[in-house]
C-alpha atoms as one frame of an Amber mdcrd trajectory, in Angstrom:
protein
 151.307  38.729 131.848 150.430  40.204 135.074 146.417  40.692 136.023 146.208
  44.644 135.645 147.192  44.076 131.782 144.661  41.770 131.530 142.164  43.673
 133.194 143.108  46.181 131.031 142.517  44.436 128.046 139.301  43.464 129.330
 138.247  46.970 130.042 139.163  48.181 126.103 137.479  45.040 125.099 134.577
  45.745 126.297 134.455  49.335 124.891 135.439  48.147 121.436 132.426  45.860
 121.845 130.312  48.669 122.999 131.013  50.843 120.543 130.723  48.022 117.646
 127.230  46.709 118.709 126.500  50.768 118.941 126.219  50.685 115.020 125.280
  47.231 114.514 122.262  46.588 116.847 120.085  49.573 115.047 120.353  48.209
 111.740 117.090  47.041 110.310 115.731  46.769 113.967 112.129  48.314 115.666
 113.613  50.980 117.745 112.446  49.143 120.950 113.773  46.102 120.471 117.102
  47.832 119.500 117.005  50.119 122.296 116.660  46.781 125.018 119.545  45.111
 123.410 121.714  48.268 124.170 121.003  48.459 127.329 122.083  44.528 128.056
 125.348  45.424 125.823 126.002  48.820 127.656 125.616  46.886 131.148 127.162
  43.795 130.469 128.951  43.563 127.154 130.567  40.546 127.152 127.446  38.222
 128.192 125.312  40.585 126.065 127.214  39.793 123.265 127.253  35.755 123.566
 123.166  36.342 124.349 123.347  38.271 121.381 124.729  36.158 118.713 122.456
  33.342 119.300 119.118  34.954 120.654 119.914  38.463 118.471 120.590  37.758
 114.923 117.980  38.414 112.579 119.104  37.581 109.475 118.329  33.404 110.201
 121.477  31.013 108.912 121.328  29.714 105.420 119.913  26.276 106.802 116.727
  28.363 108.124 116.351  29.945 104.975 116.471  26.604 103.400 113.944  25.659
 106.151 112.117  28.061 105.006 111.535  27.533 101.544 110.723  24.054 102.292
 107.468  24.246 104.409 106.272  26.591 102.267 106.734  24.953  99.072 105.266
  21.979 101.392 102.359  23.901 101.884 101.845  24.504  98.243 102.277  21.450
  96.964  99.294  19.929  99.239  97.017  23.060  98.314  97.430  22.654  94.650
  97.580  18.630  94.909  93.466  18.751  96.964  92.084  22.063  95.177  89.566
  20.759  92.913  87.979  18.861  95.698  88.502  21.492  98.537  87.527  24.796
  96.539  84.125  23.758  96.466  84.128  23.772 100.357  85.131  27.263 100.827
  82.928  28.992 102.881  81.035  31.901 101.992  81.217  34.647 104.581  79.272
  37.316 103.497  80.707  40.954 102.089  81.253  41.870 105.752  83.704  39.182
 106.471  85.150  38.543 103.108  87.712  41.052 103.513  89.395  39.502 106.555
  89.063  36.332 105.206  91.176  37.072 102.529  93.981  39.276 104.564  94.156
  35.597 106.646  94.272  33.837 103.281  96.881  35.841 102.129  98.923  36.096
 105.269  98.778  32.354 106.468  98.035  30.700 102.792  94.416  28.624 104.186
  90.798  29.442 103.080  88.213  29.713 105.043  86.219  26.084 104.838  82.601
  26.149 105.466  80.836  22.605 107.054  82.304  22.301 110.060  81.213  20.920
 113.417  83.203  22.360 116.528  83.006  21.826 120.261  84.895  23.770 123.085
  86.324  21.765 125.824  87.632  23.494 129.050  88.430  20.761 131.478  91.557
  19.550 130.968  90.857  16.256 131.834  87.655  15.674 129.659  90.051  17.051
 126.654  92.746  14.244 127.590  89.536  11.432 127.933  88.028  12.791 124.731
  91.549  12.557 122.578  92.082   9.077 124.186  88.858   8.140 123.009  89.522
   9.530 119.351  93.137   7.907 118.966  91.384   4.704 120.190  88.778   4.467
 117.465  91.915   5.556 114.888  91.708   3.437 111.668  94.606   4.839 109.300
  96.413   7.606 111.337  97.296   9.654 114.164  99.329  12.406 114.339 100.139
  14.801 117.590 102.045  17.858 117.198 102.642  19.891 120.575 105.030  22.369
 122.225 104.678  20.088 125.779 104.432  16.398 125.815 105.799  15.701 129.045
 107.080  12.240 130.500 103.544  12.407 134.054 100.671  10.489 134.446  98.836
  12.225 131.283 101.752  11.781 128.605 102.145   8.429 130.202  98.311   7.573
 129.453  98.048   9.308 125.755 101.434   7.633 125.258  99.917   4.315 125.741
  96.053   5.053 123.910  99.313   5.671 121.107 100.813   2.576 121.517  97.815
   0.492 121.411  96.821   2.446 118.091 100.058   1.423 116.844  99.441  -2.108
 117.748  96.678  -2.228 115.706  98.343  -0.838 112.769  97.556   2.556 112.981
 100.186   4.746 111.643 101.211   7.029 114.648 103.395  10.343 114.098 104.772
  12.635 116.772 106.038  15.808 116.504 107.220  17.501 119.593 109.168  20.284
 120.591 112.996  19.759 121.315 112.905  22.137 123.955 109.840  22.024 125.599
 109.050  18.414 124.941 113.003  17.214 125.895 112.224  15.153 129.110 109.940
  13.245 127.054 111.886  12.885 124.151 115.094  11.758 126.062 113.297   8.914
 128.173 110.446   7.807 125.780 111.498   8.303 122.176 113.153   5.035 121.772
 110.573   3.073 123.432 108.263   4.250 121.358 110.165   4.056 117.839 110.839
   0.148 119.192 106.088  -0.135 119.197 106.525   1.614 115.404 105.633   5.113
 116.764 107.208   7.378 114.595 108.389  10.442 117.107 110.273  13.880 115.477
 111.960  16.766 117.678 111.231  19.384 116.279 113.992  22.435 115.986 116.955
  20.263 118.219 119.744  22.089 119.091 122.237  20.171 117.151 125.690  22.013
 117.271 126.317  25.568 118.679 127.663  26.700 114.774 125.137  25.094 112.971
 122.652  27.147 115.227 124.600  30.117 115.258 121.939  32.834 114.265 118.811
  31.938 116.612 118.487  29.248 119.305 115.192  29.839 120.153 112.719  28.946
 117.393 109.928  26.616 118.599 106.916  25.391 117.754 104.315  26.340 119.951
 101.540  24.507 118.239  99.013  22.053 119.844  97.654  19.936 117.060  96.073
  16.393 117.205  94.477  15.118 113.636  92.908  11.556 113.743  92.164   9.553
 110.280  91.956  13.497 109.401  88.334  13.723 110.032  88.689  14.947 113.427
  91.275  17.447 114.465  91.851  19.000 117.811  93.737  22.643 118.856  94.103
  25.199 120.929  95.986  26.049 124.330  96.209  23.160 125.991  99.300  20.762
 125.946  99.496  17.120 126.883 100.792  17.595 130.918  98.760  17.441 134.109
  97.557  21.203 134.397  99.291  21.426 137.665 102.429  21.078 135.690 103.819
  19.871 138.473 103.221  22.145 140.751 101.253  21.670 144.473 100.077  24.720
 144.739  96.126  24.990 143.909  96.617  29.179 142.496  99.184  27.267 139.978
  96.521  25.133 138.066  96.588  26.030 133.952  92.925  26.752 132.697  92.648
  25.840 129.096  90.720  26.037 126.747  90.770  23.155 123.220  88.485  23.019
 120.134  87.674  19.718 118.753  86.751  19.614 114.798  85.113  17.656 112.101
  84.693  18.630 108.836  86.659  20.395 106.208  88.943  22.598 108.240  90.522
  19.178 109.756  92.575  19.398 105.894  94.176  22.767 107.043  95.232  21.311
 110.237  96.205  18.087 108.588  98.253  20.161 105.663 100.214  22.075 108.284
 101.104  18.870 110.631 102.139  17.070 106.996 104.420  20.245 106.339 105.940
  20.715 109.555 106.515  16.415 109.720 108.120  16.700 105.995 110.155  19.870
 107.395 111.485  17.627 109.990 111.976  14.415 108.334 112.424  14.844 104.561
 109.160  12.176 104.614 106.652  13.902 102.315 103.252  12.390 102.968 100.196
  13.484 100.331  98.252  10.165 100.117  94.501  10.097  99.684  94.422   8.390
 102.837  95.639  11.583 105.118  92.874  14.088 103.710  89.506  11.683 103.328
  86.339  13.399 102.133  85.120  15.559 104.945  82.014  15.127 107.020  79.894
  18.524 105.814  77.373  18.319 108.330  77.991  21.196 109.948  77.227  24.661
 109.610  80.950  26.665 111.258  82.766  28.508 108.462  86.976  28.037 110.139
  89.784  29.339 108.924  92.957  28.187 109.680  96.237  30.883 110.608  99.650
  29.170 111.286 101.539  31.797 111.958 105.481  31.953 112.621 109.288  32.997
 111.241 108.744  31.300 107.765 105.333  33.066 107.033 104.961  36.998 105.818
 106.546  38.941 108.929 104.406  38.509 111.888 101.211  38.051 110.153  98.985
  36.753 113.186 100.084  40.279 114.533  99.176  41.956 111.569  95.497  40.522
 110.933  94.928  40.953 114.913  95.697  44.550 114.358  93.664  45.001 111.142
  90.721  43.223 113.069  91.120  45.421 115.910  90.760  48.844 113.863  87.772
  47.883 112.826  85.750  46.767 115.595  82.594  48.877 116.724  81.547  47.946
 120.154  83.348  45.029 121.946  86.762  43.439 122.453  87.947  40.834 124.868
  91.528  39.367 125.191  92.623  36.612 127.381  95.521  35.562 127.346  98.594
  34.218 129.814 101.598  36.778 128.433 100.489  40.124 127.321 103.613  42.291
 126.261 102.371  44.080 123.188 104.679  46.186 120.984 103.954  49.942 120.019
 101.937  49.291 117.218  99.913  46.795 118.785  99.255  49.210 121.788  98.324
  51.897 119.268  95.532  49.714 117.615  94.532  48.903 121.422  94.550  52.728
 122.083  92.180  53.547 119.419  89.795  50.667 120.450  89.411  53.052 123.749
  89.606  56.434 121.734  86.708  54.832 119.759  84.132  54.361 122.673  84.674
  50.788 122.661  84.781  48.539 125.423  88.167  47.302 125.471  88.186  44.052
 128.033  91.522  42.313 129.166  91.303  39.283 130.832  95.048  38.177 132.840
  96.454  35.763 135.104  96.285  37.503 138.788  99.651  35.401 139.178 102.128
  34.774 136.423 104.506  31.265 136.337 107.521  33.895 134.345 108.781  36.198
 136.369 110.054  38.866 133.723 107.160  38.464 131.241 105.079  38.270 133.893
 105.984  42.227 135.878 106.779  43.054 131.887 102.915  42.523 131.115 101.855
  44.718 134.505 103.938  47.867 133.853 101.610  48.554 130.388  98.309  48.138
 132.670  98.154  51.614 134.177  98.124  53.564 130.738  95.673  51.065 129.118
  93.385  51.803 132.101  93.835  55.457 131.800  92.741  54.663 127.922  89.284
  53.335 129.419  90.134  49.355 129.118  88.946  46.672 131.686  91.701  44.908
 133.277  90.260  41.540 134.877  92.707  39.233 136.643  92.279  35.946 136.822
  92.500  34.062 140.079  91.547  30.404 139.778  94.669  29.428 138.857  96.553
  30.460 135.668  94.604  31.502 132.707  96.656  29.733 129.717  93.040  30.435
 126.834  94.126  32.125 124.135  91.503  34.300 122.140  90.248  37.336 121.057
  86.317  38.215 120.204  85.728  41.769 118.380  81.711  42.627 118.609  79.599
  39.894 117.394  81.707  39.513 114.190  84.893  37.398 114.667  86.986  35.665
 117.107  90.738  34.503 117.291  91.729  31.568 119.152  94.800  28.659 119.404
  98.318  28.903 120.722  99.240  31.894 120.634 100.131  34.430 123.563  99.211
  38.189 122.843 103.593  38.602 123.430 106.237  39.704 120.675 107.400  35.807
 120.919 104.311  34.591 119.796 103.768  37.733 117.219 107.546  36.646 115.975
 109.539  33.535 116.485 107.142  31.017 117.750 105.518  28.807 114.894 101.604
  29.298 116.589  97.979  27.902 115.172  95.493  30.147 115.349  91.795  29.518
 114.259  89.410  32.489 113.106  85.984  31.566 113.524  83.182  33.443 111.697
  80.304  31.593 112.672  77.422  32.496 115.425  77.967  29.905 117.270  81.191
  29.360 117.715  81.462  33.155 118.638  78.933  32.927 120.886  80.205  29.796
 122.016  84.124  31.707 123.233  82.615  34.920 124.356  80.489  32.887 127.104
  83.891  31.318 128.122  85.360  34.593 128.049  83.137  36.162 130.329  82.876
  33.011 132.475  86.496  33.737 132.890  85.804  37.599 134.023  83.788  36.010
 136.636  86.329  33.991 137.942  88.301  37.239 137.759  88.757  40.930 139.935
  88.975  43.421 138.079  91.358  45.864 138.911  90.968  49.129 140.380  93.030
  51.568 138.672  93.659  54.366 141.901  94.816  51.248 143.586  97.380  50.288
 141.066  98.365  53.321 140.889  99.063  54.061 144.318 101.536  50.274 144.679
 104.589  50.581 145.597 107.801  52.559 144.257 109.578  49.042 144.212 107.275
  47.367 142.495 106.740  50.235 140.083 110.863  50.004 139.155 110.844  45.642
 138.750 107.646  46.102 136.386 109.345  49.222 134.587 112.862  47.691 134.055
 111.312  44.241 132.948 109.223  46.490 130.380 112.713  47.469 128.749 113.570
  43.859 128.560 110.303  42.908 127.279 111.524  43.457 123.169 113.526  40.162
 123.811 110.925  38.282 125.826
């Protein structure tokens, strides 16, 4: 067969494909996210297609669905099995916050528990001392859960506070990311399983056709629950905050929540489900949900958010708490590509008089998501909104604080990844306090920030202006 028939077939090929994805992409799809797979399948059909079938497919494969099912039957099962003792802990918020205590409840399946004690850490190294310090006082269990654990001189030393745990007969469970925990994973796993750590990757890519839907589902939670009286979350993972990198702008700032009290049997209930999801080991002994300490005074509730739960319900109560703030919001957050209805909740924040504050990384470690996030900032200036960029290194805190009422924070990124595919933890907090407590970090951050002058961004540069723009019709898939 000589190489202009082949080329020729190549050529129709690709036209067949073209004109096959034409009808099949827009089916059951947001118009954006439809409209940025075109364009990959119009340019390049053939590597579009293969990007397609395993980062495009909705509909999950019939082991995801079974997936599925599981963890939330999981879920359940440990709610109904500890109501009779935890109902009586359910906070009482107050006719104000009631109502967005039960759109969480029913979006994410938690109550919101009353009684709890919470501290903020934002050094990264007095969060690694602290959770050393926990894990080495462990009794019955410790379990991590966490998108990084990576194989440097901080997973080497929680590693070994694990170890000793387990040499003391502490029951020791991790559950780690396949993808973003792999280094890890590869080298340490079977060192560890050889002390009696029990170690789980969570979502591995076992065989191309038995992940023939989606590839990228991962759990992007950071979750640490010790004798499950104390809990820790938020945005920080176990790695050096340099992550390896020398350069000083390239440090991670994040920011972790340690807890006590009765929201530490959320956290527990979804490490338990996720672990049971993984392993087919279903663990609902006494032993993992203790009576709580109720000393303190910090209604939590507790979000997990991801592909299993109602369709992007994080994204869905952030929206519903957005319409109905009155004077204040302030966002920080690493990635910040929001989708149309998100920007129209963030338009009306501005319509409304309100002061809309955004708080960014100056420098982004993501190239795409990173000029993505910057070609949205002119028109939410023009709205009225703050945009304050961060230049002490990267800002990795994830939260959101509307007026003196509520606050979001955990793991995940104000992105349609997060919003969609990523299995997050998010905490709402409806206390004083703790409110108090993240809007002083937030605006600690704004001083470590410039904010950006909107005739100057303006006036940047045609080439910059067309890398930010063409990232933005990528940013659906990001």
């Amino acid at each position: 067969m000589s190489l202009p028939l082949l080329l020729q077939i190549y050529i129709y090929s690709e036209w067949i494909l073209r004109i096959v994805m034409l009808i099949e992409v827009p089916r059951h799809r947001k118009p954006a996210i439809a409209t940025a797979w075109l364009m990959v399948l119009m340019l390049f059909p053939w590597p579009g297609f293969i990007l397609y079938l395993f980062l495009g497919i909705q509909k999950p494969p019939k082991h995801r669905l079974y997936q599925k099912e599981k963890l939330i039957q999981a879920l359940a099962d440990l709610k109904n099995q500890f109501a009779d003792s935890y109902m009586k802990l359910r906070a009482d918020l107050g006719s104000g916050k009631q109502k967005t205590s039960e759109i969480v409840e029913s979006s994410g399946g938690m109550y919101a528990m009353g009684s709890n004690n919470v501290e903020f850490i934002n050094d990264s190294e007095k969060f690694i001392l602290q959770l050393i310090h926990d894990i080495e006082k462990a009794l019955h269990h410790v379990h991590l859960q966490f998108y990084i654990f990576k194989n440097d001189d901080v997973g080497r030393r929680v590693s070994e506070a694990v170890i000793r745990a387990a040499n003391r007969g502490v029951e020791c469970r991790l559950l780690l990311d396949a993808m973003g925990s792999r280094k890890f994973i590869n080298r340490k796993s079977a060192a560890l399983r050889k002390k009696g750590i029990k170690i789980v990757a969570a979502y591995p890519m076992i065989s191309l056709r038995h992940y023939l839907g989606r590839l990228d589902w991962r759990t992007h939670r950071k979750i640490a629950v010790i004798d499950g009286k104390t809990a820790f979350t938020g945005s920080q993972n176990i790695v050096d905050p340099s992550y390896g990198h020398n350069e000083s702008n390239l440090i991670w700032r994040d920011l972790v929540a340690r807890i006590s009290g009765p929201a530490v049997f959320s956290l527990q209930a979804i490490f338990l489900s996720d672990w049971y999801l993984g392993t087919d080991e279903a663990l609902s002994d006494e032993e993992f949900f203790p009576s709580p300490d109720t000393n303190g005074d910090s209604p939590i509730q507790v979000l997990p958010s991801g592909p299993v739960y109602s369709p992007s319900n994080y994204h869905m109560v952030v929206i519903e708490a957005l319409y109905h703030a009155k004077k204040q919001v302030i966002i920080t957050t690493p990635y910040f590509i929001p989708d149309d209805a998100m920007l129209q909740a963030l338009e009306s924040v501005c319509r409304r008089g309100i002061d809309l504050n955004l708080v960014l990384p100056k420098k982004s470690d993501q190239f795409l998501p990173g000029n993505a996030a910057k070609s949205y900032y002119e028109d939410i200036m023009k709205w009225g909104a703050r945009i304050h960029l961060f230049n002490d290194g990267i800002l990795h805190t994830k939260s959101i604080s509307i007026d003196e009422n509520i606050c979001f924070f955990g793991s995940s990124n104000f992105d349609i990844r997060s919003f969609e595919l990523d299995f997050e933890m998010d905490l709402v907090f409806y206390g004083q306090k703790e409110i108090d407590d993240i809007k002083k970090q937030q605006r600690a951050y704004i001083h470590q920030s410039e904010e950006l002058d909107p005739e100057k961004w303006i006036s940047r540069g045609l080439l910059r202006k067309t890398v930010e723009n063409l990232s933005r019709l990528l940013s659906p898939m990001l």
